[in-house]
C-alpha positions in Angstrom: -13.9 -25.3 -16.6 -14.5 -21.4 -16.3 -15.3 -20.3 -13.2 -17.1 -16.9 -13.8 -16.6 -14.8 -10.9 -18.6 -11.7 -10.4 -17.0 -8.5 -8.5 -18.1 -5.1 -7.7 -15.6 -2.4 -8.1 -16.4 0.7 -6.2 -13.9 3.5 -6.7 -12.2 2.7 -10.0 -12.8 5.7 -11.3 -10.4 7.5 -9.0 -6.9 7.4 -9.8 -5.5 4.1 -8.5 -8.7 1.8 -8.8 -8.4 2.6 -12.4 -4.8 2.5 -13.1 -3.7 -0.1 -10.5 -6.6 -2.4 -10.1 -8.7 -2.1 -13.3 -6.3 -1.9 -15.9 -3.1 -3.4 -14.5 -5.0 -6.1 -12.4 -8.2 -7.2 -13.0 -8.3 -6.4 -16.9 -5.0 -8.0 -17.4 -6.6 -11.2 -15.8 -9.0 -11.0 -18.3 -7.0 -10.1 -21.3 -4.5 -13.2 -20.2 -7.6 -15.4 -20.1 -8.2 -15.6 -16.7 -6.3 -17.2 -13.7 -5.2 -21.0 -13.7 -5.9 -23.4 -11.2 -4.0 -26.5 -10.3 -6.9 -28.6 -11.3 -7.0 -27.3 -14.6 -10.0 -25.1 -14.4 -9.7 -20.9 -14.2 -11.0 -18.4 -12.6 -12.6 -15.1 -15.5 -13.5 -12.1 -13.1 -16.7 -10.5 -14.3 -16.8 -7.0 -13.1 -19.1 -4.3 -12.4 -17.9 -0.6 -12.2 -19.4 1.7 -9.8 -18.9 5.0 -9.2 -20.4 8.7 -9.0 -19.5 9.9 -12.5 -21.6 8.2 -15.3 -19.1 9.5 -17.9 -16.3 8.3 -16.3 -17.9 4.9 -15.9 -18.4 4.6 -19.7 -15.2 5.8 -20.6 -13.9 3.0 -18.5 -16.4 0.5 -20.1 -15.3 1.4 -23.6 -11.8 1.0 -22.4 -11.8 -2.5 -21.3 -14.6 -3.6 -22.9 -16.3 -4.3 -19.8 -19.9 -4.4 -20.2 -21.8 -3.4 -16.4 -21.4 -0.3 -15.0 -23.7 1.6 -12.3 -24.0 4.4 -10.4 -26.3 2.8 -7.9 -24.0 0.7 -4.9 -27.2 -1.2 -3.3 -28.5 -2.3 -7.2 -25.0 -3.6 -7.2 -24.8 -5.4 -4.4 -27.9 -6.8 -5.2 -26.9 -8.6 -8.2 -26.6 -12.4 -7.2 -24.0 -13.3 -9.5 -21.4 -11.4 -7.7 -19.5 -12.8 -4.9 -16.8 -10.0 -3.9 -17.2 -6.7 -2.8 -14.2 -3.8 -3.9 -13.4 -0.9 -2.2 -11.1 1.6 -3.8 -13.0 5.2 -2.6 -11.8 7.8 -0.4 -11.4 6.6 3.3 -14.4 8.5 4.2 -16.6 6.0 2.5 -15.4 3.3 3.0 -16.6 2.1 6.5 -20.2 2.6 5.5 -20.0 0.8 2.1 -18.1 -2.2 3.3 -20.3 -2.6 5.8 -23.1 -2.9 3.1 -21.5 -5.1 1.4 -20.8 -7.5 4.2 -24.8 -7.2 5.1 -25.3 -8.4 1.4 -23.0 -11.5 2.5 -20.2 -10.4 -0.6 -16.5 -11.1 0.2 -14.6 -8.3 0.6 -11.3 -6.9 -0.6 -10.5 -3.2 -0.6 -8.3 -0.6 0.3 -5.8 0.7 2.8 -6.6 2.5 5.4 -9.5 0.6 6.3 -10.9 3.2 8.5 -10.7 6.5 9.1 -9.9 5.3 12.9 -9.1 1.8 14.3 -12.7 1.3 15.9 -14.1 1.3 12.0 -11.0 -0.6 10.9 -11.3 -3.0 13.7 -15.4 -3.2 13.5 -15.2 -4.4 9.4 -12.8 -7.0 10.7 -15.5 -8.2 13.9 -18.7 -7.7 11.3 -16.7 -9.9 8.4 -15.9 -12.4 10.9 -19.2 -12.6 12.6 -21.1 -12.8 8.8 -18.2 -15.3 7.9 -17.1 -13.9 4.6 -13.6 -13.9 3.2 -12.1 -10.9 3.3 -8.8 -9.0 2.6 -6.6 -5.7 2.6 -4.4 -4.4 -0.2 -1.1 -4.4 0.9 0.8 -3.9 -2.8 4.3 -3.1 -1.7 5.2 -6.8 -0.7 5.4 -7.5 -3.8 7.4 -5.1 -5.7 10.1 -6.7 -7.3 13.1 -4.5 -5.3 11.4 -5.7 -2.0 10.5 -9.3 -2.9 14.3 -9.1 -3.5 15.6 -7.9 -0.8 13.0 -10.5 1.2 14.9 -13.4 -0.3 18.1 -11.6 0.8 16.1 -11.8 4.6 15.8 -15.3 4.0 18.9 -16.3 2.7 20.9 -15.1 6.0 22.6 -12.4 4.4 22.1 -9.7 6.9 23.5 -11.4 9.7 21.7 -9.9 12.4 19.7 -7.1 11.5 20.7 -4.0 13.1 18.6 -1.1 11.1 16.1 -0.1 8.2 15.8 3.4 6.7 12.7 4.0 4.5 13.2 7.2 2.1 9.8 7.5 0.6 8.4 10.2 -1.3 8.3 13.3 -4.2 7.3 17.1 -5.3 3.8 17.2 -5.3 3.0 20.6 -7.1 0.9 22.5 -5.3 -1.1 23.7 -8.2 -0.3 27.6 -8.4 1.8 27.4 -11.1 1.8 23.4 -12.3 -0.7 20.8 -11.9 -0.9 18.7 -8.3 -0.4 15.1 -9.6 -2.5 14.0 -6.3 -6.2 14.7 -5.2 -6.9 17.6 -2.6 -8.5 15.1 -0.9 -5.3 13.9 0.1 -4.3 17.3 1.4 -7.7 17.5 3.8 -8.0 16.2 7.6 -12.1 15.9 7.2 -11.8 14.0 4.3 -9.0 11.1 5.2 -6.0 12.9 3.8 -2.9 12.9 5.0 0.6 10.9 5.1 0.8 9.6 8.1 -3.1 7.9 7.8 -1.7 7.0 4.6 2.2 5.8 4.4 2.2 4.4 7.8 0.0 1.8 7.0 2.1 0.6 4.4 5.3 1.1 7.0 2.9 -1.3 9.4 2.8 -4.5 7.0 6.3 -4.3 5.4 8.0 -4.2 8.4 5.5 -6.7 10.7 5.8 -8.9 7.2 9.6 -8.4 6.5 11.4 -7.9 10.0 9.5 -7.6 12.9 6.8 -7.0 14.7 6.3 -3.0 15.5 6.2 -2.3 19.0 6.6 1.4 19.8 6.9 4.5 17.4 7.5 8.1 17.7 6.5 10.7 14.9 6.6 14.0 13.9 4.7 15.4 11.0 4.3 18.6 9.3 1.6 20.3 7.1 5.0 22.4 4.9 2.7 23.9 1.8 -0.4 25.4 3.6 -2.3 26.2 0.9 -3.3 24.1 -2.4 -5.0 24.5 -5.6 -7.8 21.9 -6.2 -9.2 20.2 -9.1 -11.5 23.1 -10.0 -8.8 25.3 -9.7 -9.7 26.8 -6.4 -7.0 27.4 -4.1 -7.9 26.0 -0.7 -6.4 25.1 3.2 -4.3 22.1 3.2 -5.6 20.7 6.7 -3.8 17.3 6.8 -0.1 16.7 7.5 2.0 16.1 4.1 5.1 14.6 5.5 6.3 12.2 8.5 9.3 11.1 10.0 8.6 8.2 12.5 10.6 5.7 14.0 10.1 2.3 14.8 11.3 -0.1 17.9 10.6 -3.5 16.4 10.4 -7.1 18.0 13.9 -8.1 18.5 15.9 -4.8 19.0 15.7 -3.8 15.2 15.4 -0.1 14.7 13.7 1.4 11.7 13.3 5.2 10.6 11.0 6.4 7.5 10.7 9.4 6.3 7.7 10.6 4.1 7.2 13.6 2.2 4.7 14.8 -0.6 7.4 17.6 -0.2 10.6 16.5 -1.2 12.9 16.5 -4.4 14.5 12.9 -5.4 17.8 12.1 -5.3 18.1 8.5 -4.5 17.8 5.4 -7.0 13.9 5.2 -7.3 10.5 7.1 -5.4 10.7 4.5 -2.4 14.2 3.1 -1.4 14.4 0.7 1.9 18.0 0.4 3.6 18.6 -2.2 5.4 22.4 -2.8 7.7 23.0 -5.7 9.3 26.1 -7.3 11.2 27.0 -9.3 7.8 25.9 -7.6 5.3 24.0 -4.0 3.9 21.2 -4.0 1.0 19.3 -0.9 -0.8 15.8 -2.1 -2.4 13.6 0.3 -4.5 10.4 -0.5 -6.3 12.0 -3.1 -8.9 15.7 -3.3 -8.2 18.1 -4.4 -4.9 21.9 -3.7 -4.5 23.8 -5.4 -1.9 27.6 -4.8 -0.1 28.8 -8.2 2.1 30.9 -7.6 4.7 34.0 -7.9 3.1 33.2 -5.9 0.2 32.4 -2.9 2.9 35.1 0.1 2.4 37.0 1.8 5.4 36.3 5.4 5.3 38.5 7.7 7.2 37.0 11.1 8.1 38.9 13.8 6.5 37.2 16.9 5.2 40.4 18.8 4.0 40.3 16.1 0.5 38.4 14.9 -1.7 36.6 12.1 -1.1 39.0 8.8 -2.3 35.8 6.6 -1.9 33.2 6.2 -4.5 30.3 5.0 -2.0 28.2 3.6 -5.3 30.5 1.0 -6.3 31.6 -1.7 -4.3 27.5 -3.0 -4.2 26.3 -5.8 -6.2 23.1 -5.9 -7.9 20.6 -8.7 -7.2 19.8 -10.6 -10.3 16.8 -10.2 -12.5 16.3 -13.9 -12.8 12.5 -13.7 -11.6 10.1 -13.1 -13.5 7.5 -10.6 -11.0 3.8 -9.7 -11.7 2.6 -5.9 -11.4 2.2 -6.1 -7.6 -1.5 -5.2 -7.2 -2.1 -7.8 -9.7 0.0 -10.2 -7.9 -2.6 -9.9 -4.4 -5.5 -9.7 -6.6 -4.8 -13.2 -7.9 -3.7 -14.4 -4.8 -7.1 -13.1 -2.8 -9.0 -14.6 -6.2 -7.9 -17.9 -5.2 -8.7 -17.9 -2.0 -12.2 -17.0 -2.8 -12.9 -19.9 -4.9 -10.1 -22.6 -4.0 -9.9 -21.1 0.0 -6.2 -21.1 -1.0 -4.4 -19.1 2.3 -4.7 -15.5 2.6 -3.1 -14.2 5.5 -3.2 -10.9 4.5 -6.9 -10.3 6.2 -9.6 -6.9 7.3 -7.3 -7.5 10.9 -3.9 -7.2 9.0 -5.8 -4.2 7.6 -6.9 -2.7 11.5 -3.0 -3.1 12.5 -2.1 -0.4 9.9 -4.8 1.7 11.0 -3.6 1.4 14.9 0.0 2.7 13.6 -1.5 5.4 11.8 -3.2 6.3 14.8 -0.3 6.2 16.8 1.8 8.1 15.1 -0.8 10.9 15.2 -1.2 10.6 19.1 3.1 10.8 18.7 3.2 14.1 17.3 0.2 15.3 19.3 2.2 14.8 22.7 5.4 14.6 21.0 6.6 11.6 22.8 7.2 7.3 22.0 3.3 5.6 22.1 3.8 1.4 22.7 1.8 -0.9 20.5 -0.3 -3.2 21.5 -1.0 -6.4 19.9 -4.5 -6.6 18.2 -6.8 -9.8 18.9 
């Protein structure tokens, strides 16, 4: 049996609720005939595309031959044969809208940040909670291939003890004077949710609570480096919001991480987001689909001399960590994951409260910089 679930899809008109979640995610479901269950029935998603820009919407529909579209959020959330409520707008809208939706009793999924501050974050959770829906948080980068990797490596023992992680995240966003930004301006402005360390460090909050430890204290620094922008109508315009970070991390059990983030930053590194890890046993490198690893005994013994070359080539001597899993695009992984848990309550740990958690770091690290000094986390209940 078909089980024909209905989903409003606010936002996919914007850059990643079209790319990521409507074509790589939820149309791919549908193109692969839907999701199997164990009991031999599927789940078909049956969406609805909302958004601001009539012409965009069409476009979309003709793409994917996806027949319902509207500009119109509460005729949407009206519709009785939807169940789940998607939010893939800018941060500023969000708190409203999902809070409509969780009125309308729809479960929600959506975007990170959750909030533009922890009380909106943290008031979704309470109001999802309170109206018992299910709800949920993107949180994409668990499952990239190069990090699902290096979790088994985690798993497997193979660090030893874990000593350190360095995050190198990051590339040139063009500022739009002389080539195009490949980013909205909107990501560029305080008053409208932008910046990196509201953005990345959300991201930093789940990988590292979900991979190593439990964050405890941070310290950051950011910087807004390119002032001034050029936006999508071609006006040049103040960049108000910070466009890279460099935080660190005290996590639960001594572990020390570092990240730095930067829309302002050339690449020279094996791939946009690469993840470091050093341990007593053992070192590994993961990026978005590969892992390299160097065991202890495979670890060289450089001696500091500056007056000659350098005997050591520091790129060999790492192995590579086989391709022998097959992975799904990662926001279609969660998407299938949260689909189940809709209709078969399968577990989905990954809830509105994992989503507040992010929100708190990101908050953090912005108190950080303003007094320029270490900020403890607290747990959230």
């Amino acid at each position: 049996m078909e089980h024909k679930l209905g989903i409003i899809m606010n936002g996919v008109t914007g850059r990643m609720g079209t790319n990521q979640h409507l074509i790589r995610s939820i149309n791919e479901i549908r193109q692969s005939g839907g999701i199997p269950l164990s009991n031999g029935n599927s789940i078909m998603p049956d969406p609805i595309l909302v958004g601001r820009n009539i012409s965009k919407l069409k476009h979309l529909c003709e793409r994917t031959g996806i027949d319902r579209m509207t500009t119109n959020l509460e005729e949407a959330l009206h519709d009785q044969e939807t169940s789940i409520y998607f939010d893939a707008q800018v941060t500023s809208l969000r708190h409203a809208s999902v809070l409509q939706a969780i009125a309308a009793g729809k479960h929600v999924y959506c975007e990170k940040p959750t909030g533009g501050t922890l009380a909106e974050a943290l008031d979704l959770y309470k109001q999802g909670e309170l109206a018992g829906i299910k709800h949920g948080v993107v949180q994409d980068k668990l499952w990239l291939p190069g990090l699902l990797k290096l979790s088994r490596l985690i798993d497997q023992g193979f660090f030893g003890r874990i000593l350190s992680i360095r995050g190198e995240f990051g590339y040139w966003v063009f500022e739009g004077h002389r080539k195009k930004a490949q980013r909205p301006s909107w990501n560029y402005r305080k008053e409208e949710g932008g910046g990196i360390i509201h953005d990345m460090l959300c991201h930093w909050r789940y990988l590292l609570d979900n991979l190593f430890g439990a964050v405890q204290a941070v310290s950051c620094l950011g910087s807004t480096h390119i002032p001034r922008r050029v936006d999508e109508q071609g006006q040049e315009y103040e960049a108000t919001a910070d466009d890279a970070a460099y935080a660190t991390f005290e996590l639960q059990g001594g572990i020390i991480a570092h990240f730095n983030s930067s829309w302002t930053v050339r690449v020279r590194r094996d791939d946009l987001l690469t993840l470091q890890v050093d341990g007593t046993e053992g070192s590994a490198v993961a990026g978005l689909r590969d892992c390299y690893y160097q065991a202890y005994d495979q670890t060289p013994r450089p001696v500091w001399n500056p007056d000659v070359p350098q005997a050591i080539d520091f790129f060999a001597g790492w192995d590579k960590v086989p391709d022998d899993q097959s992975n799904e695009n990662a926001f279609k992984a969660q998407w299938i994951l949260f689909l189940k848990h809709v209709v078969n309550d399968e577990p989905f740990p990954w809830t509105l409260l994992e989503g507040a958690k992010g929100v708190q770091l990101a908050q953090l690290g912005l108190e950080s910089w303003a007094k320029r000094r270490w900020i403890d986390v607290q747990p959230l209940t």
